[in-house]
VMD Tcl script that draws the C-alpha trace (Angstrom):
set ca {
  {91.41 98.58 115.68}
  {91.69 95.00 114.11}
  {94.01 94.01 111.29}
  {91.21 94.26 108.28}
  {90.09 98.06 109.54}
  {93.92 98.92 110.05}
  {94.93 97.70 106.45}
  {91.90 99.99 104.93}
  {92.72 102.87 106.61}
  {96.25 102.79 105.56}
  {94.50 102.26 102.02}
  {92.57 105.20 102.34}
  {95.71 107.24 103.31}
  {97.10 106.40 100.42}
  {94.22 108.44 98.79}
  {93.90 111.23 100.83}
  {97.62 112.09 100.32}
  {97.13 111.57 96.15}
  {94.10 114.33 97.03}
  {96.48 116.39 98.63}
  {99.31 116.31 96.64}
  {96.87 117.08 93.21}
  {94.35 119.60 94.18}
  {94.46 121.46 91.18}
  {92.90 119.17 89.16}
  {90.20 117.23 88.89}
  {90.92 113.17 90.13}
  {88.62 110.39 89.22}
  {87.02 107.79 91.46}
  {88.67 105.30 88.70}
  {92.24 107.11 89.42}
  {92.16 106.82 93.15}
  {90.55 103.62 93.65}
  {93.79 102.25 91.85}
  {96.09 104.59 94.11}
  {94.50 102.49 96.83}
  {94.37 99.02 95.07}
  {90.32 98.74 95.55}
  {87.96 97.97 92.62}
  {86.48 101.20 91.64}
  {83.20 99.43 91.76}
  {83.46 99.29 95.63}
  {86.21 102.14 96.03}
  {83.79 104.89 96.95}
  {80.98 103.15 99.11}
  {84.50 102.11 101.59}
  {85.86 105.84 101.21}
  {82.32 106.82 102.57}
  {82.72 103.79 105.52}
  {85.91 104.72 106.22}
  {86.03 109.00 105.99}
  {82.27 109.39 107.26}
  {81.78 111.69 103.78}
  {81.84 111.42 100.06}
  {85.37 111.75 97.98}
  {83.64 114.98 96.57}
  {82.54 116.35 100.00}
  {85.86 115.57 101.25}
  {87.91 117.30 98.76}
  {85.41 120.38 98.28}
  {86.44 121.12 102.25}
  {90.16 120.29 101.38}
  {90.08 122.97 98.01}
  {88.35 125.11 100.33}
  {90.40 125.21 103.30}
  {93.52 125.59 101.16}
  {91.72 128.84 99.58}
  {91.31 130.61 103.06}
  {95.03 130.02 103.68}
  {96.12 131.46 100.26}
  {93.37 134.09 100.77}
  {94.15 135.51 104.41}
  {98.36 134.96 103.64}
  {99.08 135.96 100.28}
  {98.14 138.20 97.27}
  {97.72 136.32 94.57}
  {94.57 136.53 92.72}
  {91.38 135.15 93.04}
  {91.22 133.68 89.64}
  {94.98 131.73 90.32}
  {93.65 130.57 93.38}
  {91.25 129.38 91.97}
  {93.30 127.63 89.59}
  {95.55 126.26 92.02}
  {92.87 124.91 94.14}
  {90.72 123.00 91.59}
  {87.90 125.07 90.60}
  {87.12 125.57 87.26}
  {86.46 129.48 87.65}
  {86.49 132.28 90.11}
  {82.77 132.12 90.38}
  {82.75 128.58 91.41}
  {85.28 128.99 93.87}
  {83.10 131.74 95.57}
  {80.16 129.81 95.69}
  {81.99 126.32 96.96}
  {83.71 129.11 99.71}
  {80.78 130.81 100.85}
  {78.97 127.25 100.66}
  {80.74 126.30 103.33}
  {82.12 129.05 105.56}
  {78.93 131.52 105.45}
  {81.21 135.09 103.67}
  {82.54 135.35 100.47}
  {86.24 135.26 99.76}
  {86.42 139.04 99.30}
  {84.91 139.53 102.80}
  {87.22 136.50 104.20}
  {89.68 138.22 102.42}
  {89.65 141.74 104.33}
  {89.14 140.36 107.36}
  {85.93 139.09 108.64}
  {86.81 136.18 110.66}
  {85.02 133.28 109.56}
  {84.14 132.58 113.71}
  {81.58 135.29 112.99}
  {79.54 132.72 110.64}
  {77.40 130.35 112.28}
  {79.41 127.75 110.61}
  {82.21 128.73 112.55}
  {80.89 127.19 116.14}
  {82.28 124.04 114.97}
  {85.70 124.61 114.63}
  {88.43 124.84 117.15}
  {88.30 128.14 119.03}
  {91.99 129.67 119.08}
  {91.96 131.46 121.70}
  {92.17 128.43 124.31}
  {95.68 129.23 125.23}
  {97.15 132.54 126.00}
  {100.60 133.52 127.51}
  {100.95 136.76 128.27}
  {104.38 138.21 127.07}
  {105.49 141.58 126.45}
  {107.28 142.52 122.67}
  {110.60 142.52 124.33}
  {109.97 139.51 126.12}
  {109.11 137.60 122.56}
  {111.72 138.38 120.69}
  {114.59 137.35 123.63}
  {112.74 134.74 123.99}
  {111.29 133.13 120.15}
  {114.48 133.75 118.23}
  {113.82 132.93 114.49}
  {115.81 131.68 112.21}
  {115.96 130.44 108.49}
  {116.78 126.69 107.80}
  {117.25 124.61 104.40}
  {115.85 121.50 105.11}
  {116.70 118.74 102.68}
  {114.18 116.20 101.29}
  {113.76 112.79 102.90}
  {111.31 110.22 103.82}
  {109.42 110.33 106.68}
  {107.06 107.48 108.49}
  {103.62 108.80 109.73}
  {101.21 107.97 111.51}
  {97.86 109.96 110.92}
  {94.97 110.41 113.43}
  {91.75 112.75 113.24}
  {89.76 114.45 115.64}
  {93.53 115.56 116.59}
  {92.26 117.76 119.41}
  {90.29 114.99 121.17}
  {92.40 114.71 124.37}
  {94.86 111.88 124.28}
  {94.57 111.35 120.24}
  {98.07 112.75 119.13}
  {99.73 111.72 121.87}
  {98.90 108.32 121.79}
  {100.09 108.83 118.11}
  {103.36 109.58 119.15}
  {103.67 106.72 121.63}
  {102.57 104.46 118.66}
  {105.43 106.09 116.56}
  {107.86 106.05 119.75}
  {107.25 102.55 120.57}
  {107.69 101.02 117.08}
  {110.89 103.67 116.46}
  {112.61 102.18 119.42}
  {111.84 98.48 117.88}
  {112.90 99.45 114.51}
  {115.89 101.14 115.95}
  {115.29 104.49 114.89}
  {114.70 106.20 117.87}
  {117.41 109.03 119.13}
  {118.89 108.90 116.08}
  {116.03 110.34 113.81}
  {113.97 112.95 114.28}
  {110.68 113.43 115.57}
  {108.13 115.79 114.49}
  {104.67 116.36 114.12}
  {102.43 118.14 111.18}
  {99.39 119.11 109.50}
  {97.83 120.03 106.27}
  {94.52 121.19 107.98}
  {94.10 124.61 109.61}
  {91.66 125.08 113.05}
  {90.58 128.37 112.08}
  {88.61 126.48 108.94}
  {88.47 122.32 109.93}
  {85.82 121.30 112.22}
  {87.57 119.91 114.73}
  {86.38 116.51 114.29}
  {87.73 116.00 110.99}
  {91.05 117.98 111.94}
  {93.65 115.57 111.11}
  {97.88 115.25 112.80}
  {100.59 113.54 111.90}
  {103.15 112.27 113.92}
  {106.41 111.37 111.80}
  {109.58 110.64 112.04}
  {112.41 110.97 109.48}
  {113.86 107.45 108.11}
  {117.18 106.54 106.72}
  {117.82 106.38 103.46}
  {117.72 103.04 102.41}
  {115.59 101.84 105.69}
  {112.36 99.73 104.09}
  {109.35 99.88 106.33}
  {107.52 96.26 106.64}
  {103.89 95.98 105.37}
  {103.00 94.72 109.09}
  {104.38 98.19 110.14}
  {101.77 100.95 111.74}
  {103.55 103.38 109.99}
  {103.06 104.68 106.26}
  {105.55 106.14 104.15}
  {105.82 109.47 102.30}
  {109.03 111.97 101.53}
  {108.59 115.61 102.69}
  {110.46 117.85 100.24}
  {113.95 120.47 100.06}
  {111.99 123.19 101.77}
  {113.46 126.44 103.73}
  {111.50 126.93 107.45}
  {111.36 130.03 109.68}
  {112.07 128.44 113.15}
  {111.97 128.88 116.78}
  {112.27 126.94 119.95}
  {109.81 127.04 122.83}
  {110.50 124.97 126.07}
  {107.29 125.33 128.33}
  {103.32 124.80 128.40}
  {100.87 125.01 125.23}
  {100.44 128.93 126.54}
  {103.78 129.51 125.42}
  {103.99 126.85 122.22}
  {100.35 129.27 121.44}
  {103.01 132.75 121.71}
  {105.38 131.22 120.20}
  {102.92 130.73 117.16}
  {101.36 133.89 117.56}
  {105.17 135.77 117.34}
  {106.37 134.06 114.20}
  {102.97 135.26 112.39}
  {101.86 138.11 114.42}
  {105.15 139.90 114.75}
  {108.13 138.24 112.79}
  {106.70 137.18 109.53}
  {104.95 140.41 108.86}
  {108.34 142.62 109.36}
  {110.51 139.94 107.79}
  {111.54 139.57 103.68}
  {109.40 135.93 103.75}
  {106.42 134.91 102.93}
  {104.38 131.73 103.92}
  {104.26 128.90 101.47}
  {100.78 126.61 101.54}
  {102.52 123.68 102.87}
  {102.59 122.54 106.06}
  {104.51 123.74 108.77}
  {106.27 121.00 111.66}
  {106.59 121.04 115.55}
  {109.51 119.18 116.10}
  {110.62 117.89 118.96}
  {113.77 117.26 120.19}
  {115.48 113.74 121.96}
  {118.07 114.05 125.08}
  {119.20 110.46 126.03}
  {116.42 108.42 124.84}
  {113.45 110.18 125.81}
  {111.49 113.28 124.40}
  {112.42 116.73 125.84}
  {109.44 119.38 126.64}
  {111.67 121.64 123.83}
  {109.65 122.07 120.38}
  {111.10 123.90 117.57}
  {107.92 125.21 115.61}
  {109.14 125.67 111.97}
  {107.03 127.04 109.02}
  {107.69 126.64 105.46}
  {108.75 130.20 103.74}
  {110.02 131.55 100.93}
  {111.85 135.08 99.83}
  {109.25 138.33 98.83}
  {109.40 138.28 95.48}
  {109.89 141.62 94.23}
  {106.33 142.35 92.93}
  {104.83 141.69 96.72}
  {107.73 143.70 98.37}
  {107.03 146.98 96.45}
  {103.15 146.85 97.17}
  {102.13 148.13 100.15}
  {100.19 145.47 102.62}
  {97.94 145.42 104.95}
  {98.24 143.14 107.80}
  {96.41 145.10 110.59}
  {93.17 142.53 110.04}
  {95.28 139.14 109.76}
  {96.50 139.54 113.11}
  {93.27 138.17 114.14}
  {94.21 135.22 112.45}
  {96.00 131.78 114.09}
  {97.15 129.52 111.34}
  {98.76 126.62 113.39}
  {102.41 125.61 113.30}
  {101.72 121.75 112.96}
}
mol new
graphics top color blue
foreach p $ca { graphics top sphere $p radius 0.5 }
foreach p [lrange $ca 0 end-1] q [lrange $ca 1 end] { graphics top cylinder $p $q radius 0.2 }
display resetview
């Protein structure tokens, strides 16, 4: 990637994170052409260069994949979904959703996998990785525990088509390499993320970040490869797994599968983080996969759930 093309994508990351971080509402080209310092005349035909799809294509599919997670892990209605993912009613939500994964949000929403739909053959399948562990043997062995993990800023880099092989990890070299010339490495803390989900992003556009944390007066050069953002105070569910992706994939499958569903939490729409943890200047194999939660309120804790179809269901811990 030369200079110019490195220099607009950073641009365009700009953008996609104002899209992310406001997608109840309704953002103009005008608005996020000056987010990433383009004239709005051009702004859209190099979002379109650079993304491969319009700015409205782009964040129908990101409104859409954020209603699937709300749908398939909480109750909240479908009218404040639909208010906290951008569309201007219920009914348009259920058209934009069925637009693009084949079954209506109801039918999502009790369990029909969206695999079933044609659409589906594009994404990720799940199931690649399975580790075959008895109930016993998950709970000695993916012990979960609740952390209160203060804001800070963080240093990204972001790829897509994340499960191309050799994509994120040559991410994380990137990050490693200029961590270790900024000084930063072994004393910060590496991680990865993502906002996308497999079980509804083709895995072409399926986007990773790899990030570390930064001091809190450490400025970041505009020559840097990295970009800068602050993840917020959140609280995470976490547990460690040492071993292959079979076991990072149980260790996944236990938090939601098992844990979550008998515990007093509840998953928030953010992210969740795989971070990984530095013994003498290198990367261990360990990864503690965290997910974002927050307390039952009292309303969901006195209705009675159902989670026998969501265990289906592999949201990923990125």
């Amino acid at each position: 990637m030369n200079r110019s093309t490195e220099i607009y994508r950073r641009r365009i990351n700009l953008v996609i994170d104002h899209l992310n971080d406001h997608p109840d509402r309704s953002v103009s080209l005008e608005e996020l052409a000056s987010v990433a310092y383009f004239s709005p005349f051009h702004f859209h035909r190099i979002f379109v260069a650079m993304m491969g799809e319009t700015v409205n294509t782009f964040t129908n599919s990101m409104r859409n994949e954020k209603t699937a997670r709300l749908l398939r892990f909480s109750e909240r209605s479908i009218a404040d979904i639909s208010s906290e993912c951008g569309f201007s009613s219920s009914a348009t939500l259920s058209r934009s959703f069925k637009q693009s994964f084949g079954i209506s949000p109801d039918r999502y929403r009790k369990g029909e996998d969206i695999k079933n739909s044609k659409i589906r053959k594009d994404l990720q399948p799940v199931t690649d990785y399975h580790c075959n562990l008895k109930q016993k043997e998950l709970e000695q062995r993916f012990l979960v525990q609740i952390k209160q993990l203060q804001e800070r800023r963080i240093a990204y880099i972001r790829v897509t088509d994340a499960f191309k092989e050799g994509v994120v990890i040559a991410a994380f070299a990137k990050l490693i390499d200029w961590s270790k010339g900024a000084g930063l490495f072994g004393s910060e803390r590496i991680f990865g993320m993502s906002k996308d989900d497999p079980e509804v992003t083709p895995k072409e556009k399926y986007r990773y970040e790899a990030c570390i944390t930064l001091p809190k007066n450490f400025k970041v050069g505009p020559d840097s490869p990295v970009q800068v953002t602050v993840l917020p105070a959140c609280k995470y569910a976490f547990t460690t797994v040492s071993g292959d992706l079979s076991l990072v994939a149980a260790g996944i499958n236990y938090l939601f599968d098992t844990w979550l569903i008998n515990s007093d939490y509840e998953c928030e729409t953010q992210p969740g983080l795989e971070v990984f943890w530095i013994r003498r200047m290198y990367v261990t194999g360990a990864i503690s996969i965290c997910k974002l939660v927050s307390r039952l309120n009292k309303f969901i804790t006195l209705r009675q759930r159902n989670y026998s179809n969501e265990k289906k269901v592999l949201l990923t811990i990125k």
